[in-house]
One Martini backbone bead per residue (centre of mass of N, CA, C, O) as a GRO file, in nm:
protein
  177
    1UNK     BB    1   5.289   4.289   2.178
    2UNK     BB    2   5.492   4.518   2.029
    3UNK     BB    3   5.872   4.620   1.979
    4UNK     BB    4   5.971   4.932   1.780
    5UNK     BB    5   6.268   5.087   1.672
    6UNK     BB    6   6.349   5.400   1.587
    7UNK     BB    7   6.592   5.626   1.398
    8UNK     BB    8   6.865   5.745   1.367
    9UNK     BB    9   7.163   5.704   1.270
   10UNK     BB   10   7.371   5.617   1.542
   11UNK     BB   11   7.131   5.675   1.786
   12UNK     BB   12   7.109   5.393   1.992
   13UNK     BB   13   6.923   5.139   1.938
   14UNK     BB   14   7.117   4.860   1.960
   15UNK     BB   15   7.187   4.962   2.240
   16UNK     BB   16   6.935   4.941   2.375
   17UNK     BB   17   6.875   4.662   2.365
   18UNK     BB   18   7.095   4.544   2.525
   19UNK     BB   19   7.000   4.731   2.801
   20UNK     BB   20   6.780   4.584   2.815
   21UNK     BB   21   6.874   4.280   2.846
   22UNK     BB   22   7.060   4.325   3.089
   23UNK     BB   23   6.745   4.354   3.256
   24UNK     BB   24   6.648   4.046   3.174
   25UNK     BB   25   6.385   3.818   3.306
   26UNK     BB   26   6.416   3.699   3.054
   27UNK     BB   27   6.388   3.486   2.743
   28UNK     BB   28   6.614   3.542   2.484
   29UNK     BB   29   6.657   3.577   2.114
   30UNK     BB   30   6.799   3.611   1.794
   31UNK     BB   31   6.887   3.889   1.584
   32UNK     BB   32   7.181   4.009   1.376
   33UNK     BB   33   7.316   4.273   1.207
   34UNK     BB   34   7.657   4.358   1.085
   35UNK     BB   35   7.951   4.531   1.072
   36UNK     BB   36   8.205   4.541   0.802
   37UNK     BB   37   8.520   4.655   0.674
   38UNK     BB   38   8.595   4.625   0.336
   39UNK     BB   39   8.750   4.775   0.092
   40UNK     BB   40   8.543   5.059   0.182
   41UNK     BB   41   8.317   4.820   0.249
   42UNK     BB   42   7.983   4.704   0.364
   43UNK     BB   43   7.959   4.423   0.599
   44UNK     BB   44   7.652   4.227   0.600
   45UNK     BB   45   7.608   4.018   0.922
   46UNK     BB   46   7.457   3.720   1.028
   47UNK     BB   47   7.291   3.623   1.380
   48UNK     BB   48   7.286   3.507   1.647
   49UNK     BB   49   7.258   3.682   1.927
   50UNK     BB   50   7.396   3.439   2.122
   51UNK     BB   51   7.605   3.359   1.953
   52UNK     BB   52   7.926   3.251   1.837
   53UNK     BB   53   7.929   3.312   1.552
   54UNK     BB   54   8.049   3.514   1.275
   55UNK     BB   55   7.885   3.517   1.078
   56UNK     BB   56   7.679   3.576   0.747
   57UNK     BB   57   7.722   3.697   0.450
   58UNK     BB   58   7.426   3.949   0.324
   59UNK     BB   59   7.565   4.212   0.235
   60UNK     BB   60   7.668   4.482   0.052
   61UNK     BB   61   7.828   4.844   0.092
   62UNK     BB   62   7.856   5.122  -0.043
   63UNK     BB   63   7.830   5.472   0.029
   64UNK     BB   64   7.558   5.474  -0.109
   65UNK     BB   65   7.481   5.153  -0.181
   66UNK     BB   66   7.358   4.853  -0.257
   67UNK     BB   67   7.597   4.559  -0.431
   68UNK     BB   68   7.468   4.353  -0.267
   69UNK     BB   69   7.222   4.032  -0.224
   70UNK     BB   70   7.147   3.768   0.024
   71UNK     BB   71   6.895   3.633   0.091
   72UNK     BB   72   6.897   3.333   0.145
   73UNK     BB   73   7.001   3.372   0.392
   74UNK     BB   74   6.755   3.469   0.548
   75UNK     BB   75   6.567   3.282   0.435
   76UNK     BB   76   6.766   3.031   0.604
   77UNK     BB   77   6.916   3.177   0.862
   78UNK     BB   78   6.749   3.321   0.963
   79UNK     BB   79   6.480   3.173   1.005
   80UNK     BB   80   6.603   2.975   1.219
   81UNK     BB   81   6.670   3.164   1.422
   82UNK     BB   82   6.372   3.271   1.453
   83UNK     BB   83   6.263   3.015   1.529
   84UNK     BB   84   6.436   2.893   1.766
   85UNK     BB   85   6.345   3.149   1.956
   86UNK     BB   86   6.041   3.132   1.922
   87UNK     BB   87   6.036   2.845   2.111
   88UNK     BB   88   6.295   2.933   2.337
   89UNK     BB   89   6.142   3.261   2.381
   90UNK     BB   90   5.994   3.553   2.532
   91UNK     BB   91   6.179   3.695   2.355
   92UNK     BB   92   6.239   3.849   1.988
   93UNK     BB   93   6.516   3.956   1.824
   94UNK     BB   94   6.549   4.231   1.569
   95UNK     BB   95   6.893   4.320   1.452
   96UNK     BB   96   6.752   4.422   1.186
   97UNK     BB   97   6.544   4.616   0.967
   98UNK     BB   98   6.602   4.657   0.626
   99UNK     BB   99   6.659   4.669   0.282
  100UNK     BB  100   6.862   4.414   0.218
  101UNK     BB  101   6.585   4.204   0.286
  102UNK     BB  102   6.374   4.237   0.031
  103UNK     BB  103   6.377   3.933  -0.168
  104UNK     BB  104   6.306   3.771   0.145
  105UNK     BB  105   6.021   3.599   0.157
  106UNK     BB  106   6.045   3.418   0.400
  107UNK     BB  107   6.130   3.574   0.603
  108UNK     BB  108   5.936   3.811   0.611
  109UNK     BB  109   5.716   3.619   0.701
  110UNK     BB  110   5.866   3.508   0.952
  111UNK     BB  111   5.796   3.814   1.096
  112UNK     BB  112   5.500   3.806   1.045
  113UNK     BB  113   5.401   3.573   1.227
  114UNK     BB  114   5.494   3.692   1.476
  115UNK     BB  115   5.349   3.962   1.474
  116UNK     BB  116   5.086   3.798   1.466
  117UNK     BB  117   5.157   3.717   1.751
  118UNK     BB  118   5.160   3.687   2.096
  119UNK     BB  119   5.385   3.480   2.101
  120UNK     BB  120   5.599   3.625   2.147
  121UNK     BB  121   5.767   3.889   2.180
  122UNK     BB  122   5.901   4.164   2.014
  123UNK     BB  123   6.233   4.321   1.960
  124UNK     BB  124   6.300   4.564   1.725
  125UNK     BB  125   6.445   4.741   1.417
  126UNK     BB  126   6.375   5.018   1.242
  127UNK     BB  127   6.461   5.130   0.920
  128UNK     BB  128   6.395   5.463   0.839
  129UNK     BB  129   6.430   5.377   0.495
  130UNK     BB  130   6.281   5.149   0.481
  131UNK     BB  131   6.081   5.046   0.158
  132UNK     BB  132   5.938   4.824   0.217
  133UNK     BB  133   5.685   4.567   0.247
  134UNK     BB  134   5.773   4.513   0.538
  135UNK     BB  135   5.800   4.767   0.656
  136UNK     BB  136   5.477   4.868   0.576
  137UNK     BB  137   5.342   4.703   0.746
  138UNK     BB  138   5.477   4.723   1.020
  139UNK     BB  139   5.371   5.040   1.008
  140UNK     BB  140   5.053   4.918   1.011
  141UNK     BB  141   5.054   4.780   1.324
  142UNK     BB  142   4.865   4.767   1.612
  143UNK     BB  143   5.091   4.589   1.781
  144UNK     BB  144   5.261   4.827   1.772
  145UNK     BB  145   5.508   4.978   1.937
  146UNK     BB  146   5.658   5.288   1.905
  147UNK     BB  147   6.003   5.433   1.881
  148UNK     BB  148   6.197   5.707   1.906
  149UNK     BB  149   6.529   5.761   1.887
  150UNK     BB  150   6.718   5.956   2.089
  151UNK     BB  151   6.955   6.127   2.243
  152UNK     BB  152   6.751   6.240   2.442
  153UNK     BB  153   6.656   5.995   2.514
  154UNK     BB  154   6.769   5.673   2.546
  155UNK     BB  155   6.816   5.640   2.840
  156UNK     BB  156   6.532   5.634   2.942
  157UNK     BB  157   6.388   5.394   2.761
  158UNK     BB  158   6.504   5.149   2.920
  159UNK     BB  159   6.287   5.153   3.179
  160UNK     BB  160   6.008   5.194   2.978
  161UNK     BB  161   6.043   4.927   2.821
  162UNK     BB  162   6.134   4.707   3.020
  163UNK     BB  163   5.854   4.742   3.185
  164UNK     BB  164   5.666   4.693   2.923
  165UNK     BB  165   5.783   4.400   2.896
  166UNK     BB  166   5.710   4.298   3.198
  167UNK     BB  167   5.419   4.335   3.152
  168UNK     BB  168   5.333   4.188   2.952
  169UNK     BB  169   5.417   3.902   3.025
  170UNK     BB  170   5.262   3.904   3.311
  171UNK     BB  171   4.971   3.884   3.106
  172UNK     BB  172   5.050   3.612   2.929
  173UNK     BB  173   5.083   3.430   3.232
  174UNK     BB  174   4.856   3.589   3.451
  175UNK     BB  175   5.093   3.768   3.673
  176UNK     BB  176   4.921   4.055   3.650
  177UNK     BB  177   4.689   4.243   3.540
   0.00000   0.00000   0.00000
């Protein structure tokens, strides 16, 4: 079983992962990627979720549209944050999936070999917008549960969640249901 979220934009995905993991008693790390503004264009960079590193920039965008993008990143620095992940914790975070690395074929495998795998569980962000192959794949998998975030749901679903992800963990280790 994995876990994915989606909803509108700025709806606090992103913030709910955050707070899922702050109540986590188990071993976490993944993929981040953040924004900044830079001459009127955002800067999408990619990071190891616990790294300290500045992250790597992986593509911009217009107020419109993606005017960049570097699957490369993806393809190098991405897979290598979630192999890294994927050996060293019990939850790989994956913050987010969107059509940014739609061109990053090595990712997306990358992606999808996690989601068919038993361990790690998954936890990431699935953009409403992406119509990626690899969107639409995540899309139409039976073993991920999605959650639809939303303003009035997001603070419920942090115990939620987090049960679920607790529930899972001590069935994959035998200590549980």
């Amino acid at each position: 079983m994995h876990v994915l979220l989606c909803g509108d934009k700025q709806v606090g995905k992103s913030t709910l992962i955050k707070k899922i993991l702050e109540k986590a008693a188990y071993s976490y790390d993944g993929l981040l990627s953040f924004s900044r503004f830079i001459d009127g264009d955002r800067h999408v960079f990619l990071k190891s979720f616990k790294g300290e590193e500045q992250g790597i920039l992986c593509g911009i965008c217009s107020k419109q549209h993606i005017t960049e993008r570097r699957p490369q990143v993806f393809d190098v620095q991405g897979c290598q944050i979630l192999q890294k992940a994927d050996s060293d914790s019990d939850v790989v975070v994956i913050d987010e999936i969107g059509s940014m690395e739609k061109d990053a074929q090595k990712y997306s495998k990358c992606i999808k070999n996690l989601v068919e795998s038993q361990k790690p569980l998954v936890l990431g962000v699935l953009q409403d917008m992406a119509q990626t192959e690899l969107a639409k794949w995540l899309r139409s998998r039976e073993n991920i549960i999605w959650y639809r975030v939303t303003e009035d749901n997001r603070d419920d679903l942090v115990t939620e969640i987090s049960g679920r992800i607790a529930d899972e963990l001590r069935c994959q280790t035998g200590s549980g249901k």
